[in-house]
Each structure stands twice: as C-alpha cells, then as structure tokens.
C-alpha positions as CSV (number, residue, x, y, z in Angstrom):
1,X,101.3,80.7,188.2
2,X,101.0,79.6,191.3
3,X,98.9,76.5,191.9
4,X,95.9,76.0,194.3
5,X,97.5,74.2,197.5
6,X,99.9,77.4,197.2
7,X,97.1,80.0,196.6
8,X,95.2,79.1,199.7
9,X,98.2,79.5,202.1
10,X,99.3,82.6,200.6
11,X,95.7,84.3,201.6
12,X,95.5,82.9,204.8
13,X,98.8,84.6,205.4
14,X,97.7,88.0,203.5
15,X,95.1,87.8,206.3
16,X,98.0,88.9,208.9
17,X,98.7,92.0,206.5
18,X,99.0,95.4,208.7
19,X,99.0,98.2,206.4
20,X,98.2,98.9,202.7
21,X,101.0,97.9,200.9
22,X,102.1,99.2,196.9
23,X,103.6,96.8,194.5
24,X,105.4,99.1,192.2
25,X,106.0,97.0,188.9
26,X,107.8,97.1,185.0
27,X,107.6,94.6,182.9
28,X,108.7,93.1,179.4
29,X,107.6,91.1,176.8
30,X,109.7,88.6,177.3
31,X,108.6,85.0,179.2
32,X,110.0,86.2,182.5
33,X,107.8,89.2,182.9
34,X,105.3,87.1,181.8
35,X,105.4,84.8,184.7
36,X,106.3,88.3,187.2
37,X,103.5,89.8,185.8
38,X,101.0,87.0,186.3
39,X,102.6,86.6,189.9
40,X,101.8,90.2,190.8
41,X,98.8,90.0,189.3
42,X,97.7,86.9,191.3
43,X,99.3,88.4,194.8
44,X,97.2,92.1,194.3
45,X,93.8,90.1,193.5
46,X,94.3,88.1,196.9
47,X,93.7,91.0,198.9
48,X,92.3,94.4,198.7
49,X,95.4,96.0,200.9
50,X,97.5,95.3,197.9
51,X,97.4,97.8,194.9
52,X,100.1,97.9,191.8
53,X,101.8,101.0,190.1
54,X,103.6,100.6,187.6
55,X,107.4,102.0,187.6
56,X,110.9,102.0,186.3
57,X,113.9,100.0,187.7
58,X,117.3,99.0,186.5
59,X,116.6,94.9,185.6
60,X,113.7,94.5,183.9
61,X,111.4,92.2,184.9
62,X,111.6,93.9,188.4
63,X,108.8,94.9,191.3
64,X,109.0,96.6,194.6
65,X,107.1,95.9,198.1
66,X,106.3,99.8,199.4
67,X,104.2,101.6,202.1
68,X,101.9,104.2,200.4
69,X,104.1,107.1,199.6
70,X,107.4,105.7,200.5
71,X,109.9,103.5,199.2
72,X,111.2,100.6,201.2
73,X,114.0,99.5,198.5
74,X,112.6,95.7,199.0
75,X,113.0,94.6,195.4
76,X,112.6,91.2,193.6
77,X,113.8,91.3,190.1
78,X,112.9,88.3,188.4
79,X,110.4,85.4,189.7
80,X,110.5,85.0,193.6
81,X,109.3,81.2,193.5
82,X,111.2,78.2,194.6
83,X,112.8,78.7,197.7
84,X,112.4,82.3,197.6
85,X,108.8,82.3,198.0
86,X,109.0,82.5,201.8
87,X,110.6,85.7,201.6
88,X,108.3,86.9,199.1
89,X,105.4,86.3,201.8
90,X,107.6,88.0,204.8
91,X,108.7,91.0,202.9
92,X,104.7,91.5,202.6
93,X,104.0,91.0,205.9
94,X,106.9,93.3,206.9
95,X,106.4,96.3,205.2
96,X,102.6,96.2,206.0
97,X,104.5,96.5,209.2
98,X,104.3,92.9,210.9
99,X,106.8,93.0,214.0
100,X,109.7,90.7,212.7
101,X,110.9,87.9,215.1
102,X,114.3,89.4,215.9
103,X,115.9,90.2,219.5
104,X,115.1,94.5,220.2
105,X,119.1,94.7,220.3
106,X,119.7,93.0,217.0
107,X,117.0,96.0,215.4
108,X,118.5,98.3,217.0
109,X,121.9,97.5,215.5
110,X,120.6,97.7,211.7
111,X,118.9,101.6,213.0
112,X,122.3,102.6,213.5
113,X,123.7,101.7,210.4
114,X,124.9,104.6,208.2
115,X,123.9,104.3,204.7
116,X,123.8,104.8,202.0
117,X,123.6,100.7,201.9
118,X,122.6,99.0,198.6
119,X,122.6,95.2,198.4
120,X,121.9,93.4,195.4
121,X,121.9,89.6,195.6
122,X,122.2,86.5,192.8
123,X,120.3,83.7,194.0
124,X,118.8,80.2,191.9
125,X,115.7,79.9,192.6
126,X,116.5,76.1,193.7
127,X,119.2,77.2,196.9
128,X,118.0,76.7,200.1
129,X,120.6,79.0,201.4
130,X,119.9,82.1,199.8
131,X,116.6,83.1,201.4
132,X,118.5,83.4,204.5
133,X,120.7,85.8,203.1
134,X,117.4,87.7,201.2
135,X,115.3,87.5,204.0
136,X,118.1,89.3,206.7
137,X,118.7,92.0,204.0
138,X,114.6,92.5,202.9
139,X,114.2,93.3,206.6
140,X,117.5,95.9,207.0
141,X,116.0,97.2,204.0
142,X,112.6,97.8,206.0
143,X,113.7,98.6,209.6
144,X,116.5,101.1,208.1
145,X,115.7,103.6,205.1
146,X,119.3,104.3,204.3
147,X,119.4,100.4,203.4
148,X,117.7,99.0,199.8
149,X,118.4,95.4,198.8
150,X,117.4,93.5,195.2
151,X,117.0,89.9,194.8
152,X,118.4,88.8,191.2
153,X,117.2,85.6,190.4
154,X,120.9,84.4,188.2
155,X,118.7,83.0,185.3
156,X,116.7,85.4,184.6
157,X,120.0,87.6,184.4
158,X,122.4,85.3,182.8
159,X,124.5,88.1,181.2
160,X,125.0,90.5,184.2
161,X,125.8,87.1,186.6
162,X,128.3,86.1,183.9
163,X,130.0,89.3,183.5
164,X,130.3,89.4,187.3
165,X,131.5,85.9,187.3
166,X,129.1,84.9,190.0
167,X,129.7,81.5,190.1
168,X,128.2,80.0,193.7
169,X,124.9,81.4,195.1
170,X,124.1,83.7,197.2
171,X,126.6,85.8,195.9
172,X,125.8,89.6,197.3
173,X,127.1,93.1,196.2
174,X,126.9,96.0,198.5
175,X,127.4,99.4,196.2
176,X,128.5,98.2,193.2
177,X,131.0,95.7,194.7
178,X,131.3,91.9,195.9
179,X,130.5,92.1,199.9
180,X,130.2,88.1,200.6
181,X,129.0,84.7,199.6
182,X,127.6,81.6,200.6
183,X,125.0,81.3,203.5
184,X,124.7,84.0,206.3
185,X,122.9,84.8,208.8
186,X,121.3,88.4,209.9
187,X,124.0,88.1,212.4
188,X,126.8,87.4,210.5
189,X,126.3,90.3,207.6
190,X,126.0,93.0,210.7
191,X,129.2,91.5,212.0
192,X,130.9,91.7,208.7
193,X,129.6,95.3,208.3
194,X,131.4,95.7,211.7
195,X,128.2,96.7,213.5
196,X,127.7,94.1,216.5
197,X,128.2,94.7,219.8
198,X,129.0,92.2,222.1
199,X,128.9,92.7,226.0
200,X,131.8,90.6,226.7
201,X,131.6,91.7,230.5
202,X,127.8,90.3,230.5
203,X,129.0,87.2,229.3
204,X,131.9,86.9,232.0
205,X,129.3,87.8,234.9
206,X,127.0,84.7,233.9
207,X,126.4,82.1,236.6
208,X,128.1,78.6,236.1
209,X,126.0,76.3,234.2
210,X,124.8,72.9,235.2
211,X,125.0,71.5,231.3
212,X,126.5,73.6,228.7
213,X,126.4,72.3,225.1
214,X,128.7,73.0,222.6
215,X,126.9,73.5,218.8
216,X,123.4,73.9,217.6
217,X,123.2,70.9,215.1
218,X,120.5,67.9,215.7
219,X,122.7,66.6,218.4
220,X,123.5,69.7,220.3
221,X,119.4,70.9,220.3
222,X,118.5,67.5,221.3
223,X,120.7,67.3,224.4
224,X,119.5,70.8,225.3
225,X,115.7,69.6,225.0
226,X,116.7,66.9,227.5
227,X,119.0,68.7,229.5
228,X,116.7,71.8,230.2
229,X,113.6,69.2,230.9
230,X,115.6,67.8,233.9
231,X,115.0,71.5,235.8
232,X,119.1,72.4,235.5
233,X,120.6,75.5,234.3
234,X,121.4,74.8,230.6
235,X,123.0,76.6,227.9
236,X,123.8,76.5,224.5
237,X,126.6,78.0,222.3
238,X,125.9,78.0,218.6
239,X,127.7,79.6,215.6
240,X,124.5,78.9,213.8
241,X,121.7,76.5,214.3
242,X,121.4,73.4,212.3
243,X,124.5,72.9,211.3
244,X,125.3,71.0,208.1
245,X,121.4,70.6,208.5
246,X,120.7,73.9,207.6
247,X,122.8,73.2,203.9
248,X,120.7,70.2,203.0
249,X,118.0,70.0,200.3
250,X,115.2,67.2,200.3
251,X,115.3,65.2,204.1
252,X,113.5,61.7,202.9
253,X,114.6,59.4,205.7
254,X,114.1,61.2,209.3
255,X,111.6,59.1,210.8
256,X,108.0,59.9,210.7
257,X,108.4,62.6,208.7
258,X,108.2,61.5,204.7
259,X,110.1,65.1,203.4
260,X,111.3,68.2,204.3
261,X,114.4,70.4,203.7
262,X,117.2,71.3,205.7
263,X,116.0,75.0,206.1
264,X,112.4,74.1,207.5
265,X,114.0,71.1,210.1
266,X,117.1,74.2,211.0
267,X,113.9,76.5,211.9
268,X,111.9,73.7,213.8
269,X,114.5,72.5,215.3
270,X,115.7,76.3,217.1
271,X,112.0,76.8,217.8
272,X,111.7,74.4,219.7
273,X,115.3,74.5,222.1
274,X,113.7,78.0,222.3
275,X,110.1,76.6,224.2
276,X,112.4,75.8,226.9
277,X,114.3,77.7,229.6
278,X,117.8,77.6,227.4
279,X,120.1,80.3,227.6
280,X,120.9,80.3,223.6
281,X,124.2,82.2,223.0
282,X,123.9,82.4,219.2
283,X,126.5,83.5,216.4
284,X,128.9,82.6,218.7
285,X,132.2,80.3,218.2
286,X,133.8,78.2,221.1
287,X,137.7,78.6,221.3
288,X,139.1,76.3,224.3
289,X,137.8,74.1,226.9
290,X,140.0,73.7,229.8
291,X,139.0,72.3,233.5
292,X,139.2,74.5,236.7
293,X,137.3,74.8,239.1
294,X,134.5,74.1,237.0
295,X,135.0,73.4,233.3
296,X,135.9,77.0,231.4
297,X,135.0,77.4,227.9
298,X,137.2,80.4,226.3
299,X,134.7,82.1,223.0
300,X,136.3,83.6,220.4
301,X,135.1,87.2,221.5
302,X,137.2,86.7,224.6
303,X,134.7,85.9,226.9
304,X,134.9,82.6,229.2
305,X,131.7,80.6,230.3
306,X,131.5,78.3,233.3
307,X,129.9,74.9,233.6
308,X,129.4,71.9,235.8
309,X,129.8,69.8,232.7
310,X,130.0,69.8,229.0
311,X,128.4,68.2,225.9
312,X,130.6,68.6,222.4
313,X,128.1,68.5,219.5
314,X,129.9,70.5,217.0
315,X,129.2,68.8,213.8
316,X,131.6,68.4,210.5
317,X,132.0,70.1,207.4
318,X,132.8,69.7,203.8
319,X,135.8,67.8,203.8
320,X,138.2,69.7,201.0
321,X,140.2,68.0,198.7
322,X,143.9,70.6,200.1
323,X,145.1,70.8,196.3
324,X,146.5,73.7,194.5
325,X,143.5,76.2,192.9
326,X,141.1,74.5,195.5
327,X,141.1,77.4,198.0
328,X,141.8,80.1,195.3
329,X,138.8,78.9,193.3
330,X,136.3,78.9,195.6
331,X,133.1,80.3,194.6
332,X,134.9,80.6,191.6
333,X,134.2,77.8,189.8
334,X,134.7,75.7,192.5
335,X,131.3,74.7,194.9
336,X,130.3,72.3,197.4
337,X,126.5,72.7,197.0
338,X,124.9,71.0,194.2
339,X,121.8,72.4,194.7
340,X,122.8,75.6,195.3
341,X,125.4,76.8,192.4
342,X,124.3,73.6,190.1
343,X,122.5,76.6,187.8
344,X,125.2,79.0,187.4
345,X,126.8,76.5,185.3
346,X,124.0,75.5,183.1
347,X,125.0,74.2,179.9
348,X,128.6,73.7,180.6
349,X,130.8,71.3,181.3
350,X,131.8,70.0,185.5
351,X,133.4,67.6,187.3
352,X,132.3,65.7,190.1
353,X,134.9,64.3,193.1
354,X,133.8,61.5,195.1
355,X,132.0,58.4,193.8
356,X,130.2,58.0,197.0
357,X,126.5,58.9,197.8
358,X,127.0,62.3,197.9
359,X,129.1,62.5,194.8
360,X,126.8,60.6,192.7
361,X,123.6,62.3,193.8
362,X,125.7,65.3,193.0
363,X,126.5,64.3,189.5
364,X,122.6,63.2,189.0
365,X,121.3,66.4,189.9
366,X,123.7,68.2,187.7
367,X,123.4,66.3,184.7
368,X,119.8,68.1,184.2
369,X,121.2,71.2,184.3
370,X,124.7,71.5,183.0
371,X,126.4,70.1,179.4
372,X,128.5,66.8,181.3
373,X,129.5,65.6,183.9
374,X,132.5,63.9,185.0
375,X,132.7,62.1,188.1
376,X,136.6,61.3,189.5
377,X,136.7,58.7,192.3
378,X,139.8,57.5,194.0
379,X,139.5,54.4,194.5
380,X,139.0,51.8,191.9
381,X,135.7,51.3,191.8
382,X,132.5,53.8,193.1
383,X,131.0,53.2,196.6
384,X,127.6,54.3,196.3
385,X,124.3,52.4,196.5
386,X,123.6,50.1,194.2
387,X,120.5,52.0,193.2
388,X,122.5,55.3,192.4
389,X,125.4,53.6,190.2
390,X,122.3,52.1,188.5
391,X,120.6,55.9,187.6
392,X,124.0,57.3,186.9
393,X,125.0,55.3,184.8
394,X,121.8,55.7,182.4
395,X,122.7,58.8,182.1
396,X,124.1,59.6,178.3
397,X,125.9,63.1,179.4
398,X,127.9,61.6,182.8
399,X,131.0,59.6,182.8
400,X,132.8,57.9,185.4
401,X,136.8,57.9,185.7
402,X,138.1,55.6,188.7
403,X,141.5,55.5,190.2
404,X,141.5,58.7,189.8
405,X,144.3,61.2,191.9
406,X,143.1,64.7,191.8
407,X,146.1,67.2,191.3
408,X,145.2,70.4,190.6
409,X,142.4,73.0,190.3
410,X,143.8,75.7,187.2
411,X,142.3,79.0,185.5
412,X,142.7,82.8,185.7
413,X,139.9,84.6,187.1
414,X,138.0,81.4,187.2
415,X,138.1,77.5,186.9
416,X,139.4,76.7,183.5
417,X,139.9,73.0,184.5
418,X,141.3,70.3,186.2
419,X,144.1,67.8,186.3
420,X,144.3,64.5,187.7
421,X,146.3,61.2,187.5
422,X,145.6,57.7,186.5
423,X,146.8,55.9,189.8
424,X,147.1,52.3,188.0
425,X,149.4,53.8,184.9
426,X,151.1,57.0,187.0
427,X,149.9,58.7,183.5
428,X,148.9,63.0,184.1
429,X,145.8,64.0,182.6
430,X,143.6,67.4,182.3
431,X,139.9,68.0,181.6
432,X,139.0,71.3,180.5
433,X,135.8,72.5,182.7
434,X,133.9,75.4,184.4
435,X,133.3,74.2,187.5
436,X,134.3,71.3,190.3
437,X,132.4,70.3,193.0
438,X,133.8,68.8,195.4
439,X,131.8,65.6,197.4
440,X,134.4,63.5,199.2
441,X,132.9,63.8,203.2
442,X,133.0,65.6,206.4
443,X,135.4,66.7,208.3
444,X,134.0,66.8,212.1
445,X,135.1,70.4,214.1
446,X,136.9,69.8,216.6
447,X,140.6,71.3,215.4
448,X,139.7,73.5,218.3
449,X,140.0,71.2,221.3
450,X,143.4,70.0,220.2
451,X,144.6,67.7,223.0
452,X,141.8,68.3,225.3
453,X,139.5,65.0,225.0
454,X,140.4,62.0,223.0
455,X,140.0,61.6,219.2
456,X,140.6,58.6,216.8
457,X,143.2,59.5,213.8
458,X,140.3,61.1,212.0
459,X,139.9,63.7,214.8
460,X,136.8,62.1,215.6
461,X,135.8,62.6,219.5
462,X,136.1,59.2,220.8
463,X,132.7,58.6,223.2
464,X,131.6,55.3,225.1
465,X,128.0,54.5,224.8
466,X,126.9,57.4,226.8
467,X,128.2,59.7,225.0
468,X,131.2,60.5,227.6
469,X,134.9,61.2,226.3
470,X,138.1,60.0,228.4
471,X,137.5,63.5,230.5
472,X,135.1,62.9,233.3
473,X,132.1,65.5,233.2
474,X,132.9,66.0,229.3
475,X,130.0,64.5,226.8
476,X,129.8,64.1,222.7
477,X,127.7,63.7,220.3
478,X,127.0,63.5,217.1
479,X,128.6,64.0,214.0
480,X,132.3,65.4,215.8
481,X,132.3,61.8,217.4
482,X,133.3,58.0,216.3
483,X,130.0,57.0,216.4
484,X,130.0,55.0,213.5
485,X,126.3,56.5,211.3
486,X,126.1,60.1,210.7
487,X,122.8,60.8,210.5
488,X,120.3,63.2,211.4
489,X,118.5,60.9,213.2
490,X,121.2,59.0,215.1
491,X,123.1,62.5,216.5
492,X,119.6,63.6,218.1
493,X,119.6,60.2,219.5
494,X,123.3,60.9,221.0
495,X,122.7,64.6,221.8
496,X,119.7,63.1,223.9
497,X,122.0,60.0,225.4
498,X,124.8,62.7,225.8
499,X,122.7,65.0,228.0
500,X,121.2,62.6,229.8
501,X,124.9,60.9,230.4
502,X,125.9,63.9,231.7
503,X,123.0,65.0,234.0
504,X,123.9,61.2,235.9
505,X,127.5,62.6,236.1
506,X,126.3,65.8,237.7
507,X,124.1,64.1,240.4
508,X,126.6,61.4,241.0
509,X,129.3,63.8,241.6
C-alpha cells in the first residue's frame, strides 16, 4: 500500500506519538476495504502504541482514530492517500495528544462550541484544498467532544455523492445538511458557525506601523520578510495566506526548487513571515485606504489600522465568465479547479472555456478522467504553448471549437449544458454537458480601493519600477499590479522591490 520512501517518513513521525491510540475498523470485501484494510494494517504494525478493534460505522469501508476508551469521532471512510495523507498522520499525532499549532484563543473558541456538531466531508483524493478543510474539522473533532467529523473520499462513495449532487470538492455537511464548500480555513468555518470573536477595540489601540502590507500572497510575505529585516514596525493583513498559491497543484518552474504544490509553498511561505517580528492579522479583509495623518486602513470588522506607508499585494482571482447560470451553477456543475472537482465528473461529458494555458492544461487533465471534453475559446484560434496544443490535440476524447461566444449556463438542480455562439456565422448552438469549468484568467482585487491609487482599464494597480503607485508612501506588488508576468516568482520579486521602495520613502520623508 504504501511504498518504502512513504513508510520510512510515516515512522519517524509515529515516533512523536503521545498516547496509545485505537483504530477502530469495518471492512468489506470489496477493493476499497481491501486497500483500507491493508492501510490500517500497515499503520498498526509501525508502532506498538497503535492497536485495531474492529467496529460498526455507517459507510463501509470506514475507521476511526480514538484514545483508549473514548471516542474522538475522527473518521476516514474510504482511503486517506493522496492529498489526504497529511491529515491522516496529524489526526494520529493529535489524538495521541500532540499540542496542535493553533493560537490558545482560536482553541478556546472550538471549547465553547455547543454541539451536537457532525461534519461529514466529500473530498478526491487528488484536491489540494480539501485537507484544509479535513484537517481544521479532525482537530474540532479532538479538542471538542460534542464535535465528530468524517472524511468521504467521493469515489469510493459514488452513489451517496451523486444523490447529494456534490459536484465541487470539499463539499461538507454539518447534521445531515450542506454547511459550505470550496477551501476554508479553521478560521473561516468558526466564523461561519458564528463563533469568532474579534477585539475590535484591540485592533483600534495598535500603534501606527512603519510598513503595513496589504495580502498574504508571494508578494505580500516577501515584502514583509524585507520589510521586518530593516528593524521597522511591520504588519501584515491577510484574508488567507498564499493566495491563489494556496489553490495550485504541481509548482514546476519556481526557481531552484524542481516541484512542489501550492499547499506546501502556502505553508512555507507563512512559516517563514512568522520567524520574523511581523504582526500577522490573519482571516482578515481590508475595506478602504484613505490618507490622514498617517495612511488609515478601514477592515471589514470595523476596525481602522494606522501606517507610515503601505504596500498593496492583494492578488487576483478566477476571472468569471458574468453569463446567465454561471453564478447559480456554481459548485453545481460549474468549477474552477480542475484538479479539485475534475473526479466528481468521471465518465461524463464537460466543457472547457479558455484556450489559453490554463484552459488547455485544464482540458488535458480532464480528459483522463471524464467521457469528453470540449474546449470553447473566443478568439479564433487557441493561445496556448505550442507544446500543449500539440498534447491536446492527440487526444481522441477532446475537441476544440474556436470563435466561440459563451451565452449561457442551463439545468435544474444542476448543469444540464451549455450554449454558445459561432461568432464568424452569428449561428446559436447548445452542447448537452455535466459540468463547465471555467479558465479564462484572473481578475486582480482591488474593487476595494476604488479611486484611491491609479489603475489601468483592467483594474490593474499601475506601479513604476519600485513598486510605488501615483500616491506617495503607497507601494504594489504583484499580481493586483500592471506588471506585465504573473508569476510566483516575479510578485516575490516585487513584494521585495515594493518593501524596499517603501522603506526609502519612509527614511526620505
């Protein structure tokens, strides 16, 4: 099951175990609790804290991670590989009772929950985002006994994910009914269960700071790095760290580094803005910038932070296409995240629209999973690298229709199909489908500002090569500005330029 270069990491991190811990376990005959059964099998003979018991649950291949004599509701039904094999290993640790890495007040917050709270989750074992999602509700599940959460890997459960229609991944229920989807963090599911405090006053009181930076993407922790290495009062202000970062699957061109994946870069990338003396104000969204005294930035929890001056690193996101069924079809039938929700539609037929990199990488990785795919592009002809037309067009269950004017998204419940028309003849067609994803861009985020800084017609941030805007003491970077390569490696390159643009400013002035 699991091979050897995998084996030897998982006992060197069975070495941190606690406690005794009880794998409670049912299995089948069928090939799933094969694999489960060999999994268990493999983890229990890796160390002697680990027993197995066998026991009853509601999915079948299923197995629990337990103290002796009590139930933590921490349960993986189906194979926890893939992406999910991290929080495999961490519900381990956790219930052997390993202190998670979480702030006291964040714990404190899931204690105080009132249950009874039970999560089930859908993942593919092939989403980077869902062991986010499983790992913040493994550890409610441990730190609060009122709270149980199940991991469903969607294949192994085809029927039960169909006749819930999930159709994008993670898709969690909380008692029997649909609580959220997509990526969240620990954070954002106490918030949504209405169970975060924030000390707005607190906030207020802070001193001004000499650099604050505005998002938590490559740019942002890069000019943070920079900025709190000059010896000044920095902060940060992040909805999330990583950014669009944190949603990307295999990373092949950052510089020295031949592969890794958006999650592990995310997590490197906040450990290491947190080795330095950065006040990180995290889950948090910026709402206005305005200049007083000192520059005041307005949060959407209504409190106001101070600051001698100001880098904008606030990213983009998925650019949508603003057609009728888009926004009612989401997660519906209708994804952004090939990777992610490419499974739930295996065997079935999708479109693809965008004929750019994105688009066609899309409609490569989808075409070993789902029945066909169709790829609609706008303009007359695809835009993507040689070497990707070249692969895509191999492939014998993919087609390609150009000049193509998206119209509408239709279906009932769900995505039925799609219409679109032929630009050159003015002629209406429709494709019948189950699911569209949509690859056309970014979008940078910077709605918010409105008039404050300068922005080209694409509401890009418009930045000279220091990274300052047309407002003195303001600084961008990265992907919210006109620099003309978004890249991962290019906005920590302007993060860094940005901070250090803005750290002249503050001495000059």
């Amino acid at each position: 099951m699991l091979d050897q270069e995998i084996k030897s990491q998982l006992k060197e991190y069975l070495k941190l175990l606690e406690n005794d811990i009880v794998l409670k376990v049912q299995f089948g005959s069928d090939d799933v609790s094969k694999e489960v059964d060999e999994l268990v099998q493999e983890i229990t003979g890796m160390s002697d804290k680990i027993t197995m018991q066998q026991s009853e649950f509601p999915r079948v291949p299923s197995f629990s991670v337990n103290r002796p004599g009590e139930d933590t509701g921490v349960v993986f039904s189906g194979v926890p590989l893939g992406h999910e094999f991290t929080s495999l290993v961490l519900a381990l640790l956790q219930v052997s009772g390993r202190a998670p890495k979480e702030e006291e007040n964040v714990l404190e917050q899931i204690r105080q929950l009132q249950g009874p709270l039970h999560f089930e989750t859908f993942v593919s074992l092939s989403c980077h985002n869902c062991p986010d999602v499983v790992q913040a509700l493994n550890l409610m599940s441990v730190i609060n006994p009122d709270i149980t959460h199940t991991m469903i890997e969607g294949s192994a459960f085809k029927d039960e994910a169909e006749n819930k229609d999930v159709m994008a991944v993670p898709s969690v229920y909380l008692n029997g009914d649909s609580f959220v989807d997509g990526r969240q963090t620990l954070k954002s599911i106490l918030e949504k269960l209405g169970n975060t405090t924030v000390d707005v006053e607190a906030l207020n009181s802070k001193d001004p700071y000499d650099m604050l930076i505005i998002g938590g993407g490559p740019a942002g922790a890069s000019a943070a790095i920079y900025a709190a290495r000059k010896g000044i009062r920095t902060g940060i202000v992040a909805d999330r760290f990583g950014g669009q970062v944190a949603d990307t699957k295999g990373i092949e061109n950052f510089v020295a580094t031949k592969y890794t994946e958006g999650p592990q870069l995310t997590a490197s990338l906040e450990e290491h803005v947190r080795d330095y003396n950065v006040d990180i104000l995290d889950a948090m969204s910026a709402k206005s910038l305005e200049k007083k005294d000192e520059f005041e930035l307005e949060l959407e929890n209504g409190a106001a932070l101070q600051s001698k001056t100001i880098v904008l690193s606030t990213g983009a996101s998925w650019k949508t296409i603003g057609i009728p069924g888009e926004a009612e079809f989401t997660n519906k039938g209708v994804a952004y995240c090939p990777h992610c929700d490419g499974p739930m539609f295996e065997g079935k037929d999708v479109a693809v629209i965008g004929g750019g990199n994105s688009g066609i990488e899309a409609a490569i990785d989808l075409a070993g999973i789902v029945k066909h795919v169709t790829i609609l592009e706008f303009l007359p002809e695809l835009n993507a690298d040689s070497v990707l037309q070249e692969r895509v067009n191999s492939l014998s269950n993919v087609s390609v229709i150009t000049n193509a004017r998206t119209s509408e998204i239709y279906g009932d419940s769900k995505v039925q199909g799609l219409s679109y028309v032929d630009r050159e003849s003015d002629e209406e067609h429709s494709i019948e489908l189950a699911g569209v994803f949509v690859q056309i861009g970014l979008d940078p985020n910077t709605g918010w500002l409105e008039d404050t800084v300068e922005k080209n017609k694409f509401g890009e941030i418009v930045v000279d090569k220091t990274g300052a805007t047309d407002v003195p003491g303001v600084f961008a970077a990265g992907d919210c500005t006109d620099m003309p390569y978004k890249q991962i490696i290019t906005s920590m390159g302007s993060g860094a330029a940005a901070a250090l643009g803005a750290f002249d400013y503050m001495i000059r002035n």
